[in-house]
N, C-alpha and C positions, 0 to 999 in steps of 0.2 A: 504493500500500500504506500502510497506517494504521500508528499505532506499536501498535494492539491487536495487529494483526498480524505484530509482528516478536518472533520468539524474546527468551528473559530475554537468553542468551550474545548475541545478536546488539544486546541493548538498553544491556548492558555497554557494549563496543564503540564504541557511539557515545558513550558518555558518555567513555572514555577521548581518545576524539579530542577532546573541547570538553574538558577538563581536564586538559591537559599540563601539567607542574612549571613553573613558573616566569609561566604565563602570569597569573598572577592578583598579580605581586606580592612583596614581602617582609616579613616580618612574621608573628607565630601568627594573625590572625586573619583573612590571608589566604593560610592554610596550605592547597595544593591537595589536601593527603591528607587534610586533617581534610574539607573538605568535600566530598570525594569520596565517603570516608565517609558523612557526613551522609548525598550525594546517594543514593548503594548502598542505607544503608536504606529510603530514601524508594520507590525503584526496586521494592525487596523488598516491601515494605505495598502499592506499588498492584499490582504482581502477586499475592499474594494477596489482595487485594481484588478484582481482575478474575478470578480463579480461583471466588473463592465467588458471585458473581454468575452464572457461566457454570452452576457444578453448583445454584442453587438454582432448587426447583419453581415459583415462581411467574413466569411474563412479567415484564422488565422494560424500560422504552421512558424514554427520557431527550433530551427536546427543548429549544429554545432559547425567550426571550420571541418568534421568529417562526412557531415550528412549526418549523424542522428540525433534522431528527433527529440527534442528538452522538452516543449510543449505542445501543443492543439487546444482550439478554444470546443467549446460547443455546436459551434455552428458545423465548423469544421467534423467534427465527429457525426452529427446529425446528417450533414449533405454526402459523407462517405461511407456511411451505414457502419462505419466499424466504432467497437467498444474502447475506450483511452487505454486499460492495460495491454492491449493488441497493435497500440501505436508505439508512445513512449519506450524510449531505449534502445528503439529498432531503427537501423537505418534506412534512408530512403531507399535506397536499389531493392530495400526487399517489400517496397509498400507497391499493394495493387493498384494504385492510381497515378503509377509512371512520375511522379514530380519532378520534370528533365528539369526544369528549370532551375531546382537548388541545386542540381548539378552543375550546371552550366553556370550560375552565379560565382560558384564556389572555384571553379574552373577559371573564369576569364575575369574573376574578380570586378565586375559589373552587375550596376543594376540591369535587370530584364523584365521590357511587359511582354504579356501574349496571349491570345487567347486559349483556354484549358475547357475540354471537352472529360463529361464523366456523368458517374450515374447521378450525381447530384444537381447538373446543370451545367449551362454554358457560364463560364465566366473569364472577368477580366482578371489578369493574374499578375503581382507584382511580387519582381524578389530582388530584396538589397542583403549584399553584403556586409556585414561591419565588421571593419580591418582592427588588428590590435596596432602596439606602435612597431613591428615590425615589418609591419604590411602585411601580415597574415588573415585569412577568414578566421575568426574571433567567431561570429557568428552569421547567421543567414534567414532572414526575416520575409516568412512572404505573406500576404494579403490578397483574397479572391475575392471581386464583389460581383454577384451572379448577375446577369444577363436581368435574368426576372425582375430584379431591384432597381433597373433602370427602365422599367418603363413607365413609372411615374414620370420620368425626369422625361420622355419622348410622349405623353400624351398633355405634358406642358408645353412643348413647343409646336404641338401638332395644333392644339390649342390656342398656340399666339398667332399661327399662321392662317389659322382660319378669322378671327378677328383682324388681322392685315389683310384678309382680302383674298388670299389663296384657296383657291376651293380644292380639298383631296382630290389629289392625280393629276394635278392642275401640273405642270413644265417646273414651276421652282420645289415643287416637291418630289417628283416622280421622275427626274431627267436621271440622266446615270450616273453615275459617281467616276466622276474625270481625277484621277490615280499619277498625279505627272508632279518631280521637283526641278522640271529642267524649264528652263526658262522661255527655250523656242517651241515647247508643246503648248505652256501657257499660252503665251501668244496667239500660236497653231487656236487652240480652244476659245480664246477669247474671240481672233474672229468668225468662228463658226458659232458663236452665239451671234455674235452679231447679225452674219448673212441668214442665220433661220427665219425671223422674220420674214424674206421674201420668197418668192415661190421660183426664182430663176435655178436654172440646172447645174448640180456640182459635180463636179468631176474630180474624185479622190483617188491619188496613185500611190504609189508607194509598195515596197515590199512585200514579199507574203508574211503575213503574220506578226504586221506594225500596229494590229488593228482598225482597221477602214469601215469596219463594220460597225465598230464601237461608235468611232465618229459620224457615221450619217446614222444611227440612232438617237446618237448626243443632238443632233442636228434638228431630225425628227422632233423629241420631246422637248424643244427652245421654242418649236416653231406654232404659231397658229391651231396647226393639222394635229398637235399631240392629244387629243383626245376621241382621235379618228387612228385606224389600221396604221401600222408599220409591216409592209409586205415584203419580202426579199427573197431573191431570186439567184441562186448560184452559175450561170450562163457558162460553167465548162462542168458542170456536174448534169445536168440534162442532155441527152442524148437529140443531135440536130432536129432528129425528126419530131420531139416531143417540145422543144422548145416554143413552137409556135402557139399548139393550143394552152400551151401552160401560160402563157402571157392573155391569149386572145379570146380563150373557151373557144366551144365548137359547140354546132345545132347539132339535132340528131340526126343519125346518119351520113354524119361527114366523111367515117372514114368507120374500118370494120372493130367492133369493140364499143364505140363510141356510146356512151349510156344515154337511155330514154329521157327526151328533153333537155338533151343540151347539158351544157356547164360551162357556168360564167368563167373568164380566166386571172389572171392574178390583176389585172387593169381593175375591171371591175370590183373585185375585193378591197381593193385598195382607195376605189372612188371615195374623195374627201381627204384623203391621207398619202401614204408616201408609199413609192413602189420603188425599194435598191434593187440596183440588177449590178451584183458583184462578176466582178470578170468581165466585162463588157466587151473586153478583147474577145472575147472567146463566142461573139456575136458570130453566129452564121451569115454570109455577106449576101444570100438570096434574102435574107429575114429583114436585113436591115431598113431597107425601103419601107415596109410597112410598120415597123418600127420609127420611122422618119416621121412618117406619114400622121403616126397617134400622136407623137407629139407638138405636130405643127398643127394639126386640126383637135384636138380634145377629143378625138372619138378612134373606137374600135370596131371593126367588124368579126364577130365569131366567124373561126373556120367552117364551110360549107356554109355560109350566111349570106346576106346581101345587105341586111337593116345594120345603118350607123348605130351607133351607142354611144350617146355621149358621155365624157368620164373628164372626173375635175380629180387630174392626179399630180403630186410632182414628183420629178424625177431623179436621184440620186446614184447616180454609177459609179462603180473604184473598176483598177485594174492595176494590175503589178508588171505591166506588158507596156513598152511605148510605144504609147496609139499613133504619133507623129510618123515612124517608122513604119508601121503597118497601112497606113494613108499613103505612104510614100512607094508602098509594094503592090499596094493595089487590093488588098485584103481586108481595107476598113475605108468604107465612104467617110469622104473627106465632110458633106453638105451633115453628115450623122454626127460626126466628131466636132464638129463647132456649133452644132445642139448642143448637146451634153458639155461641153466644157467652156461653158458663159462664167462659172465659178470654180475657177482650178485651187485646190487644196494638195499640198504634197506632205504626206508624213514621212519625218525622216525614222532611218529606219535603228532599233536599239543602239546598235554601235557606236552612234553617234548623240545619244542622251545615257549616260554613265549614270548621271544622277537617278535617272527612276529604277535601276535597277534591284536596289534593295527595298525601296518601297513595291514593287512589283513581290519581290519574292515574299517579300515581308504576309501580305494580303494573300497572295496562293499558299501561303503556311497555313493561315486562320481558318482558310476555306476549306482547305482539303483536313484537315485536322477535323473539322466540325463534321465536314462529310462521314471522313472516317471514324470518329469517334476514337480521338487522338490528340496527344499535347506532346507531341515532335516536336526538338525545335532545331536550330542553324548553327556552330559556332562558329566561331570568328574564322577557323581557319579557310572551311568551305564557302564562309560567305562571301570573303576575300577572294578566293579560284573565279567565283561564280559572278562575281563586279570583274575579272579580269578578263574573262570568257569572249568573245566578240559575236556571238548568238546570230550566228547565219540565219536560223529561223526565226529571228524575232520572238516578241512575246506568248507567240504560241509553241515555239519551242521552249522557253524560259517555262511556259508553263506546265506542258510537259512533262520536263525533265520534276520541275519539284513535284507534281503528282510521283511521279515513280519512284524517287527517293523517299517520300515519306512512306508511300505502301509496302516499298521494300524492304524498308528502318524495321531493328528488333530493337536497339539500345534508349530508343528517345532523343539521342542528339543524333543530327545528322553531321559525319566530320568529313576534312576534303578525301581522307582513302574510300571513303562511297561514293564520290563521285567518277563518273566515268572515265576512261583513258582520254580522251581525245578531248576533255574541257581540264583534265592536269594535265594535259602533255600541251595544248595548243591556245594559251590566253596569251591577252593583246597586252605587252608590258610597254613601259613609258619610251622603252626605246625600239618599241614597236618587231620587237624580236619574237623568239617564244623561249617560254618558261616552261623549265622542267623539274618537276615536284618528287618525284620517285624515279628508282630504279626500273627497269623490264627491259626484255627481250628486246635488240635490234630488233629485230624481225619484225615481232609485233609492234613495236613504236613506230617506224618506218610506214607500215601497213595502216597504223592508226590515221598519220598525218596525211598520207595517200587519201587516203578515204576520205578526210576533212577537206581538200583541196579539192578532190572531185567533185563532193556534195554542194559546196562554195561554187565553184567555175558552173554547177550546172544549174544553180538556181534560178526563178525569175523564165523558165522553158529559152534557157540557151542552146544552141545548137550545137554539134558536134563539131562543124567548121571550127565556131567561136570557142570552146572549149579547148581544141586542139591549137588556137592561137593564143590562146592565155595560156597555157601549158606548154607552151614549146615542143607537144610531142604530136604524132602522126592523126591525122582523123579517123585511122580504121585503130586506133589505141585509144583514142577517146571515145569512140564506141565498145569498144572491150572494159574499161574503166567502168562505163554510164552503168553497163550491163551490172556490173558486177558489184558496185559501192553504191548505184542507187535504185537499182532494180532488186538489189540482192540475187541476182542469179548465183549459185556458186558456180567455181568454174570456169567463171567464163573471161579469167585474165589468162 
């Protein structure tokens, strides 16, 4: 039994037995009633001090510089279902609710927030260390305030927002949440609030997996139209032949298959609202004309049809493909392409914004944690690899890769020996060289950075020519390459 656990009367008691009259002495300042006294009030403060830790809402977990556990409040015990004798004493590696973070506190000697997934609730997690005076963990203090306990504080400002004048779902409430510390995103972001307001055509380039999508959403819910359809259309994911009635619907009996009564196409669904057509490159150039055609005139005709339809839509395309080159080969009408790009928006692509890197990963930790029901977290070492990394795919490969490492993770940190060969062997260091983290196989090293260069030269649907001119080697090698590092064929080097 702990002394948490012994009644105040029964805590007296023992102090009366260690401070019988006489045993301290003669003299006032080793008066045993003055410091009995003393002792009593001392006695008094830490029991209300234990008392307001027990009735306050938030978790509280109090460890040593080794990880085990000195204290838990009530709350803490009540939201983890376990008993105090089953906590106390025990170190954290052996508690069932993962607590990486006084790990990783105790480890990088910093505070850590994050959010903590468990049977007791989602919450926000804080842990600080306190250093002695040799800069050691002394101890390690962390504080969980659950998700639940803030939604007072979010149905007050949902509250003030409706007295300003925002109706829920309204664009200042409901728009996306724009994730960026770099300063040409801002920017980027600020004027695409601005341009939402009007109804003229944007045309969004940029990389695969800079996010394009994000932003003519962001775009969408700025705009007017946000409480009308956001429709979006992938134009190299639909097969040529299906692209047409997927935009246009068809009557019955257009074509064989075709269901009773027609079906409206994504124009129509979108009437009022916004219709993306990602990939726009990837426009079949027999299509494009009557594509031209809806949006010079507001109306569509269903395939096998004849009757106009009128449709009040606007129109939002990205591609990662330069449409000016494609105009210039004869594969994309030119009178189509100066439609669509009345409002040219370019995102650059991660390599070039360092700064949102660790807020990006930071947010796919939280998320995918929650999904999984999981409190993984990043050390310093991988975090650093993974800000060095030059992310040929973009945020969608950033985000990716930390899905996989967390569902892979058994420890709760993720360190850089989990992350892959080819993001230790291949980051972008200040002298733009590469950085090598560990030892391995020539062979396999060799073969890694191969493979990163392929996947690099062929991004963006480069061609073999182009690959074999930025590679300096053969075209019928950049085909054997393509095969084999981005098809995955084995074999076929």
């Amino acid at each position: 039994m702990s002394d948490r656990d012994i009644g105040f009367e029964e805590y007296l008691e023992k102090l009366k037995e260690i401070l019988k009259p006489g045993d301290l002495g003669d003299g006032d300042e080793a008066d045993p009633d003055r410091i009995y006294n003393a002792l009593l009030r001392v006695a008094k403060e830490r029991d209300l001090f234990l008392t307001a830790l027990d009735n306050a809402v938030d978790s509280f977990h109090l460890a040593d510089g080794k990880g085990n556990i000195l204290f838990v409040n009530k709350t803490f015990l009540d939201r983890s279902h376990m008993a105090r004798e089953d906590v106390i004493g025990k170190n954290v590696t052996d508690m069932p609710y993962k607590p990486s973070g006084v790990l990783l506190a105790i480890k990088e000697k910093r505070r850590l927030s994050f959010m903590q997934h468990g049977s007791g609730g989602d919450a926000i997690a804080t842990t600080v260390p306190v250093m002695d005076e040799n800069g050691e963990v002394r101890l390690c203090v962390s504080n969980a305030r659950f998700v639940s306990e803030l939604e007072l504080l979010n149905r007050y400002y949902t509250t003030q927002r409706e007295k300003d004048g925002a109706a829920p779902g309204s664009a200042t409430s409901s728009a996306p949440v724009f994730l960026s510390e770099d300063e040409k995103m801002q920017k980027l972001y600020d004027f695409a609030k601005q341009i939402a307001s009007a109804d003229s055509g944007v045309l969004i380039t940029g990389e695969t997996g800079t996010g394009k999508s994000v932003l003519a959403k962001y775009i969408h819910e700025n705009s007017p139209r946000s409480k009308k359809k956001f429709v979006e259309l992938n134009c190299a994911a639909i097969p040529e032949s299906l692209i047409e009635s997927e935009l246009f619907g068809y009557e019955t009996g257009a074509f064989t298959g075709a269901q009773k009564g027609g079906k409206p196409g994504l124009f129509e669904v979108a009437d009022g609202g916004t219709l993306f057509l990602d990939e726009i490159g990837d426009m079949p150039l027999q299509l494009q004309p009557k594509l031209l055609h809806a949006l010079q005139n507001k109306s569509i005709t269903r395939v096998g049809g004849t009757r106009q339809i009128p449709v009040n839509v606007r129109i939002i395309t990205a591609t990662n493909k330069n449409l000016e080159n494609l105009v210039s080969e004869g594969l994309f009408r030119d009178d189509l392409y100066y439609r669509i790009n009345i409002v040219p928006i370019n995102i650059p692509p991660l390599r070039e914004r360092k700064s949102d890197i660790t807020p990006l990963i930071n947010s796919f930790v939280n998320r995918f944690n929650k999904h999984y029901n999981r409190s993984t977290a990043i050390d310093e070492g991988a975090m650093k690899l993974l800000n060095l990394y030059k992310w040929p795919g973009n945020i969608r490969e950033l985000e990716n890769m930390i899905e996989r490492l967390l569902v892979t993770n058994k420890s709760g940190i993720i360190t850089e020996w989990d992350l892959p060969n080819n993001i230790r062997i291949m980051t972008d260091t200040d002298d733009d060289g590469i950085h090598v983290s560990k030892l391995m196989p020539l062979k396999d090293a060799l073969e890694t950075v191969e493979g990163e260069l392929v996947r690099m030269a062929f991004k963006d649907g480069a061609s073999t020519y182009d690959v074999a001119r930025k590679l300096k080697i053969s075209q019928s090698g950049a085909s054997r390459k393509y095969l084999k590092y981005v098809k995955g064929e084995p074999g076929s080097d």
